[in-house]
C-alpha positions as CSV (number, residue, x, y, z in Angstrom):
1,X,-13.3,32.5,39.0
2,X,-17.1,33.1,38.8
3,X,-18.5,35.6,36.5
4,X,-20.9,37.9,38.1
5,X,-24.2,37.5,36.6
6,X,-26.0,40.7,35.2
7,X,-29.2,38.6,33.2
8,X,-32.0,39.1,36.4
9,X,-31.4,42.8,36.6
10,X,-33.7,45.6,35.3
11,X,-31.3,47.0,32.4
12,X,-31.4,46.1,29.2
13,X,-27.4,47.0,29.3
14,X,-27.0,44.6,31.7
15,X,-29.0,41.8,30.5
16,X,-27.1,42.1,27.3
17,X,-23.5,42.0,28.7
18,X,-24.7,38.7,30.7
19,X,-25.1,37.3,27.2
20,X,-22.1,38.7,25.6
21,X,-20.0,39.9,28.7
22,X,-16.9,37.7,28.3
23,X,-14.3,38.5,26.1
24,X,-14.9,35.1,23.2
25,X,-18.8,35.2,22.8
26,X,-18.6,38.6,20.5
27,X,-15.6,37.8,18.8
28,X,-17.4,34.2,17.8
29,X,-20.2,36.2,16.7
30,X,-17.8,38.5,14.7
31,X,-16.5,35.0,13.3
32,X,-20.1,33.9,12.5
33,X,-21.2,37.4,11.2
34,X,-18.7,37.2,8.4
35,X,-18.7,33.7,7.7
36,X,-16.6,31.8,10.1
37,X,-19.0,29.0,10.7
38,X,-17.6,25.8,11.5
39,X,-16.0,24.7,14.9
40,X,-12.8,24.0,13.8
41,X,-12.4,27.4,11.6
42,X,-14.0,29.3,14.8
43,X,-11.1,27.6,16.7
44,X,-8.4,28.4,14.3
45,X,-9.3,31.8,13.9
46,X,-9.4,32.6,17.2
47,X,-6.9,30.3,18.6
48,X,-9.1,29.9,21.7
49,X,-9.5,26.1,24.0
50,X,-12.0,23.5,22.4
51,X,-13.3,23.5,25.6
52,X,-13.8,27.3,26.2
53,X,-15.6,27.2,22.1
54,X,-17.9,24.6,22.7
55,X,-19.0,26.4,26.2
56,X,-19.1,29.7,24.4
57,X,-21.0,27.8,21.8
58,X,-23.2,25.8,23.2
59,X,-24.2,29.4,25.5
60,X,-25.3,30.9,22.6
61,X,-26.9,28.4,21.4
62,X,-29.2,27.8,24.0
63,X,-29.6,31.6,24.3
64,X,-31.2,31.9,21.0
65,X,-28.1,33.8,19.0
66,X,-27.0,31.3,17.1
67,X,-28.5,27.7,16.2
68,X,-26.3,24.3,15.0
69,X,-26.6,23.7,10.9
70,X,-26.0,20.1,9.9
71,X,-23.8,20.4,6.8
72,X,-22.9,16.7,7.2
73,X,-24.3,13.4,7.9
74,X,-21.1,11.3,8.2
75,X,-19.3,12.2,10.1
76,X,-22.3,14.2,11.7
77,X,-20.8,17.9,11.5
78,X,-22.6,21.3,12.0
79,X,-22.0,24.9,11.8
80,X,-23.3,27.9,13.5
81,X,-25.5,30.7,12.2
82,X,-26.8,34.0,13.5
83,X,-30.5,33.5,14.9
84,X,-32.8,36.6,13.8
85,X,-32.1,37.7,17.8
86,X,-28.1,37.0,16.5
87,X,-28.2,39.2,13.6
88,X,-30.1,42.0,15.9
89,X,-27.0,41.3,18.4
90,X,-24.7,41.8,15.7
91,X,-25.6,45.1,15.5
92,X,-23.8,45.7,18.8
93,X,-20.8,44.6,17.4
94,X,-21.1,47.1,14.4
95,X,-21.4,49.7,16.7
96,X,-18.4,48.3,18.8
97,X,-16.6,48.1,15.1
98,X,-17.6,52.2,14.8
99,X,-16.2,53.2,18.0
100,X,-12.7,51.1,17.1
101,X,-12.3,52.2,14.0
102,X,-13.0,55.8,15.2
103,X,-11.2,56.2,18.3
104,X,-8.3,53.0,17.9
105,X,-7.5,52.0,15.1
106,X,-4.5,54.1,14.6
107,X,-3.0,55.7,11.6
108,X,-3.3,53.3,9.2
109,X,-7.3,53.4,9.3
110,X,-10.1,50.6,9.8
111,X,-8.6,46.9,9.3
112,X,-11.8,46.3,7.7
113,X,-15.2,47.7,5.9
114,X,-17.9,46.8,4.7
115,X,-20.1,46.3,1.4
116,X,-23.6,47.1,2.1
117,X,-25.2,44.6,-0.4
118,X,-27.9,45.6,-1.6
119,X,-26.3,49.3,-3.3
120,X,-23.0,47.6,-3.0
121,X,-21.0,50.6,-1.4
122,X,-18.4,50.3,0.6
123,X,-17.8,52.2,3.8
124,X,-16.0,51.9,7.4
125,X,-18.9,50.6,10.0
126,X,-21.5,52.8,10.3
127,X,-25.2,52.2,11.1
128,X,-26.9,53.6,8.3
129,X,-25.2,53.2,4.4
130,X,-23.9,56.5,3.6
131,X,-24.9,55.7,0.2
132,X,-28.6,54.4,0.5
133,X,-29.3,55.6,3.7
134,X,-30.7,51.9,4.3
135,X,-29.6,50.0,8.0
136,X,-26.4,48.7,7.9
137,X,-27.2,45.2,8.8
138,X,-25.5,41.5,9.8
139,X,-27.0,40.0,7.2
140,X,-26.4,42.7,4.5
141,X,-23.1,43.1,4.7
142,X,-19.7,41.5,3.1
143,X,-16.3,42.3,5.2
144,X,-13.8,43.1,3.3
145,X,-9.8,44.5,4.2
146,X,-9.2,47.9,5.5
147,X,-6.8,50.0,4.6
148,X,-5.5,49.2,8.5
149,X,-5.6,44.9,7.7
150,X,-3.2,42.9,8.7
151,X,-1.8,41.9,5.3
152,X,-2.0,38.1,6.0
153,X,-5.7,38.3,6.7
154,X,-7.9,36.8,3.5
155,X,-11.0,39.2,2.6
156,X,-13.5,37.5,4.3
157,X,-12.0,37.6,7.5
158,X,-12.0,39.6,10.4
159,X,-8.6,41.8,11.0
């Protein structure tokens, strides 16, 4: 089935969920965000087709929000890491993170938060560190287990 495409109209909404608007591409982006970086961990984590990740992957690559990483020359391998547009993007998912952890995540609480690096407090997704009052960025963050985590899931990945 074709997706209908939302990139040529005048929203900025729109033009956003024509980047991210299927289901995988933010939960790759999650993956990245925390440290998920290689194909084959991507594809574990998510248990998602080869052929759907290297579709999902090779979209955001050539959309600017991620770029390839050569982190060996034999065999040739790469990983993926958030672009400066991808980090901005992450931001969406923090705020996605919020509203989950707010209004779903049940009794148990947030399956994860975050350390906000540079003061090193730790805190359920928010924009702003309650703490420092400094963003709550992609790339100033460390995920670490909520108290809602699924207790097989290691630190550094998502619940």
């Amino acid at each position: 089935m074709q997706r209908t495409q939302f990139g040529d109209r005048a929203c900025s909404i729109a033009r956003t969920l024509d980047l991210i608007g299927e289901p995988w591409s933010p939960l790759i982006l999650r993956d990245v965000m925390v440290g998920i970086r290689r194909f084959d961990q991507i594809q574990a984590e998510l248990g998602i087709s080869r052929k759907v990740l290297t579709e999902r992957l090779k979209w955001l690559v050539e959309r600017g929000v991620l770029a390839r990483s050569e982190y060996s020359t034999r065999p040739r391998r790469y990983e993926y890491v958030l672009t400066d547009e991808g980090v901005d993007l992450c931001d969406v998912l923090i705020a996605m993170a919020r509203f989950g952890d707010r209004w779903l995540a049940g009794p148990a609480g947030p399956p994860v938060l975050y350390r906000h690096r540079p003061c090193g407090h730790v805190a359920p997704a928010s924009p702003r560190c309650e703490h420092c009052d400094q963003p709550i960025r992609a790339d100033t963050i460390d995920v670490l287990p909520g108290p809602g985590a699924n207790p097989n899931t290691e630190a550094n990945q998502p619940a």
